[in-house]
MARTILO-137295 format. One record per residue (C-alpha): residue in three letters; x negated, z negated, y. Coordinates in steps of 0.1 Angstrom, whole numbers, padded with zeros to 4 digits, always signed. Layout:
! MARTILO-137295
AlaXZY...
END
This chain:
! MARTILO-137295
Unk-1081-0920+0287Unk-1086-0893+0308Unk-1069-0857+0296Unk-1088-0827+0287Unk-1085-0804+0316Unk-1088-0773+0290Unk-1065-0779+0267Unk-1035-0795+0273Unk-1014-0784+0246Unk-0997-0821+0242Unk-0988-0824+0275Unk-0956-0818+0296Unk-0946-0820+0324Unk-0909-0820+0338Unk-0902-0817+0373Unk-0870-0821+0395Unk-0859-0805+0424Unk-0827-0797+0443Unk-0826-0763+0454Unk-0850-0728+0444Unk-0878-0724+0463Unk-0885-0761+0466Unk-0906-0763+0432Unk-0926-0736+0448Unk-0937-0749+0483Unk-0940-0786+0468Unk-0959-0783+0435Unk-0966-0744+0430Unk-1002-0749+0423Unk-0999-0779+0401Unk-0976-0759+0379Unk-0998-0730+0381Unk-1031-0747+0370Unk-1010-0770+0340Unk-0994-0735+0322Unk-1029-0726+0326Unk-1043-0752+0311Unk-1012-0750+0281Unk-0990-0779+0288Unk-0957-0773+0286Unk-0942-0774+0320Unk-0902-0774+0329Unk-0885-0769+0362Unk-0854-0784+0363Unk-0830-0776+0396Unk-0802-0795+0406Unk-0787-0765+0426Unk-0785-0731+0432Unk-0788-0729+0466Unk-0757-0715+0482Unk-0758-0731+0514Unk-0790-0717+0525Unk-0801-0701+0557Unk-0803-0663+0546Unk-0838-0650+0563Unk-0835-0614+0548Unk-0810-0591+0574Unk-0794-0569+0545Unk-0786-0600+0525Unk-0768-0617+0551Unk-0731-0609+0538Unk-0743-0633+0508Unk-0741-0663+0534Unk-0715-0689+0524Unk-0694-0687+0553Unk-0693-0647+0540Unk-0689-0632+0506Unk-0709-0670+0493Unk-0729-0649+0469Unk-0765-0665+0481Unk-0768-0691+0447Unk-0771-0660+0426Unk-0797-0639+0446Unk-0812-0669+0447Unk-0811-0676+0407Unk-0829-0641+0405Unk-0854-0649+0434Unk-0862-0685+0409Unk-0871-0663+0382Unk-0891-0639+0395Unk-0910-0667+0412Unk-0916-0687+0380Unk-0927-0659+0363Unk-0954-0656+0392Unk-0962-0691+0382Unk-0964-0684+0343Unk-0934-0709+0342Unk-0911-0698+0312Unk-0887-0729+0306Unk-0865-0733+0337Unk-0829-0747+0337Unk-0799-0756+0362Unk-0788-0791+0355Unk-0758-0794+0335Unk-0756-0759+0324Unk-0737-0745+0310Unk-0712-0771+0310Unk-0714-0782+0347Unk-0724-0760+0382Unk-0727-0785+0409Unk-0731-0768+0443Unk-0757-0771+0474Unk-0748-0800+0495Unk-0753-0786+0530Unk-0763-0811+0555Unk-0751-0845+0559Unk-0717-0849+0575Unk-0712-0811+0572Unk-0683-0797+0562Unk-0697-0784+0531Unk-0707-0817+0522Unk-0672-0827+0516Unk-0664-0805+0487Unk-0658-0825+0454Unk-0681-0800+0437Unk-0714-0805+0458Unk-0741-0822+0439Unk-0745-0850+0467Unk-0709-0861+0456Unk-0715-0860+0417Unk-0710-0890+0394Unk-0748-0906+0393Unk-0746-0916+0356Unk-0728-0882+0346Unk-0757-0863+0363Unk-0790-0887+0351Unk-0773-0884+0314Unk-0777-0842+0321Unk-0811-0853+0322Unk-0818-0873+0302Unk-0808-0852+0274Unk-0831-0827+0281Unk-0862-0858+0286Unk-0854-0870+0251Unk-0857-0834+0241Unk-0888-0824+0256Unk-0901-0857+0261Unk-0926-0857+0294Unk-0951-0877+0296Unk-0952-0868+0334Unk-0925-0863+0362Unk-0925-0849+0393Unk-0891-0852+0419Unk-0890-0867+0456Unk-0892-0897+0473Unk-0864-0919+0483Unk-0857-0898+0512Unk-0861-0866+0497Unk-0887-0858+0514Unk-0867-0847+0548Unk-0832-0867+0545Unk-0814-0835+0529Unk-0781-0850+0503Unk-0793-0828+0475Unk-0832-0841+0477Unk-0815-0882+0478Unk-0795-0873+0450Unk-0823-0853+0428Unk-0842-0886+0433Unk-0819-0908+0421Unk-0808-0886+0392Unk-0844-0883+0383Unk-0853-0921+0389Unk-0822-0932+0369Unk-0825-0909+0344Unk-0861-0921+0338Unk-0845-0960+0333Unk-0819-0941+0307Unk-0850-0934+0290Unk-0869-0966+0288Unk-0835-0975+0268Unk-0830-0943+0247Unk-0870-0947+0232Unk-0887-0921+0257Unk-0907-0938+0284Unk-0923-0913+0305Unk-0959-0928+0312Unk-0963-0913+0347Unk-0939-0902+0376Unk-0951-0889+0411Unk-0929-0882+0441Unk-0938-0848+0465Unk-0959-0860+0496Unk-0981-0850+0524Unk-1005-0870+0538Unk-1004-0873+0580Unk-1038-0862+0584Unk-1028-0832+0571Unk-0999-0817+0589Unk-1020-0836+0620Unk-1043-0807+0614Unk-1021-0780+0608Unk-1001-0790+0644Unk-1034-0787+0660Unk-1043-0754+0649Unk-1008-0739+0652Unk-1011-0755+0687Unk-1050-0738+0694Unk-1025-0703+0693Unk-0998-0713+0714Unk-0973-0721+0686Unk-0960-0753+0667Unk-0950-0764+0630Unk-0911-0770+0625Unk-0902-0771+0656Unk-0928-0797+0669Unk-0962-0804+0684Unk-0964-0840+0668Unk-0970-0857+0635Unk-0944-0888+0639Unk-0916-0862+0643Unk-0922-0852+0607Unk-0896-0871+0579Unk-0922-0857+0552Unk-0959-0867+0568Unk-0968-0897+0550Unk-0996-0924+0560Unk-1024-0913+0543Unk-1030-0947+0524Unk-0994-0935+0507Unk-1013-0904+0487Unk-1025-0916+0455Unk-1031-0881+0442Unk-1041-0849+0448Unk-1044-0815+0424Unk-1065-0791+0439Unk-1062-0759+0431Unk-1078-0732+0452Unk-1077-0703+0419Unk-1042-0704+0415Unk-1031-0701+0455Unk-1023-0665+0447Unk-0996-0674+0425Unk-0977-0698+0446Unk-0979-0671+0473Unk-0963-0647+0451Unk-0938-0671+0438Unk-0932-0682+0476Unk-0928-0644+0485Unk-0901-0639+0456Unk-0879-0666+0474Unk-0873-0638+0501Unk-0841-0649+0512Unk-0856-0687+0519Unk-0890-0682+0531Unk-0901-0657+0559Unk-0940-0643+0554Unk-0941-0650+0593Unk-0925-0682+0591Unk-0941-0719+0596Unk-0953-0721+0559Unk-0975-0691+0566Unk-0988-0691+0596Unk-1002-0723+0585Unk-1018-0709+0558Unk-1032-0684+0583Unk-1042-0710+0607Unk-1063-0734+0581Unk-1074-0711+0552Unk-1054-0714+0521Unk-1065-0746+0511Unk-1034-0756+0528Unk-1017-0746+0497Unk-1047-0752+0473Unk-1033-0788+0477Unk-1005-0808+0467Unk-1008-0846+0471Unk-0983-0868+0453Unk-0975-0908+0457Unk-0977-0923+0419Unk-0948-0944+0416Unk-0949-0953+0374Unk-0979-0955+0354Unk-1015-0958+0365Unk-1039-0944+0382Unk-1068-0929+0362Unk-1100-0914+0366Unk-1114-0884+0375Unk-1107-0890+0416Unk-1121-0875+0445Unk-1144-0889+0474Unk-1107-0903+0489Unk-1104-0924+0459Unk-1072-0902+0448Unk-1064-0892+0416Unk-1072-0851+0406Unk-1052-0848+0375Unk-1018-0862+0371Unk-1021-0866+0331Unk-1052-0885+0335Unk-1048-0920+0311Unk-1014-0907+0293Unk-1013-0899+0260
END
């Protein structure tokens, strides 16, 4: 059964993530183009951020190791980009009851407060969750890989609040049909290095694919949503997270450097459920509630 791109009014999609601003760079367009299409989508975020990099000079006295203000800018700067997106049903996990805190890096100091979300009770934080599955009750998910994409505590943890959550599910009646971790295929970034290389710069700090935690073999990507209409958005919503992003940073002189059909496309690894049909000339998947129902 393949959905109807068009109206989606019974489908919903819940996604996972650890910190504002990733739901943005990872799956902008694909939230984008389902509100669109009238499923119901909800973000939920594991964190608020606070040990962020602060990119924006008159906001850095809301660093951490200063006033450690950042998680509510960055609150605001999550709105205002949802609302770019058309995304109105957005929550903090365990609000209002619990607030668990950015991670920092592993081994950091940060990352040995009691309160960070990387040291939070698994069960305690996958029941958070799965209270608000049962109540919304997704047919698809969204979250990251086992690594978390890049190896950051608060990524791991999302994906194994997310993953166990899901099992909590299976047991409470809800199964959700489909879930897809973030991905990007080698072949990809390969390009993007190339280009950025062509101008005498590099992407993240490299001039090679292997040195990237997040570029995936190709044969990995199972799925791909393409959406080249709804690129303004994500930009918009990406621009909102002022404090995390930089308009002259990596992310956009990519864009620059390939067209925006480097944000046009999301690819995602399908790790529940099967694939289903439409797919592209790569044999991927195009729509991530194709064969649920």
């Amino acid at each position: 059964m393949s959905s109807d791109s068009t109206n989606l009014s019974n489908k919903r999609l819940l996604l996972v993530h650890a910190h504002p601003d990733d739901e943005t760079i990872n799956n902008g367009v694909t939230m984008a183009k389902y509100v669109a299409a009238g499923a119901k989508v909800t973000l939920i975020t594991c964190t608020r951020g606070e040990e962020g990099e602060v990119l924006v000079s008159e906001l850095a006295h809301l660093a951490s190791n200063q006033t450690d203000q950042l998680g509510q800018e960055r609150i605001k700067e999550l709105s205002l980009a949802m609302s770019k997106l058309g995304v109105t049903d957005h929550r903090f996990l365990g609000e209002p009851e619990v607030v668990w805190r950015d991670s920092g890096m592993m081994g950091s100091k940060q990352n040995q407060r009691s309160d960070v979300f990387w040291n939070a009770d698994l069960n305690v934080a996958a029941q958070k969750l799965l209270k608000i599955i049962l109540e919304i009750k997704p047919q698809v998910m969204i979250t990251y890989d086992e690594i978390g994409g890049y190896g950051h505590p608060d990524h791991i943890k999302a994906h194994l609040v997310a993953m166990r959550a899901a099992e909590l599910a299976d047991a409470a009646g809800w199964s959700i049909q489909k879930i897809y971790w973030n991905t990007m295929p080698k072949s990809v970034l390969a390009q993007g290095i190339a280009k950025m290389k062509e101008i005498g710069s590099d992407f993240f700090g490299t001039d090679n694919v292997d040195d990237l935690p997040f570029a995936k073999p190709d044969e990995l990507v199972t799925s791909l949503v393409s959406a080249p209409e709804f690129v303004d958005r994500k930009m918009a919503a990406m621009a909102a997270h002022a404090t995390q992003i930089s308009l002259d940073g990596p992310f956009f002189a990519l864009s620059n450097n390939l067209g925006m059909s480097v944000f046009a496309d999301e690819y995602y690894t399908l790790v529940r459920g099967n694939r289903a049909a439409p797919f592209d000339s790569a044999g991927r998947e195009t729509d991530l509630f194709a064969g649920t129902f």
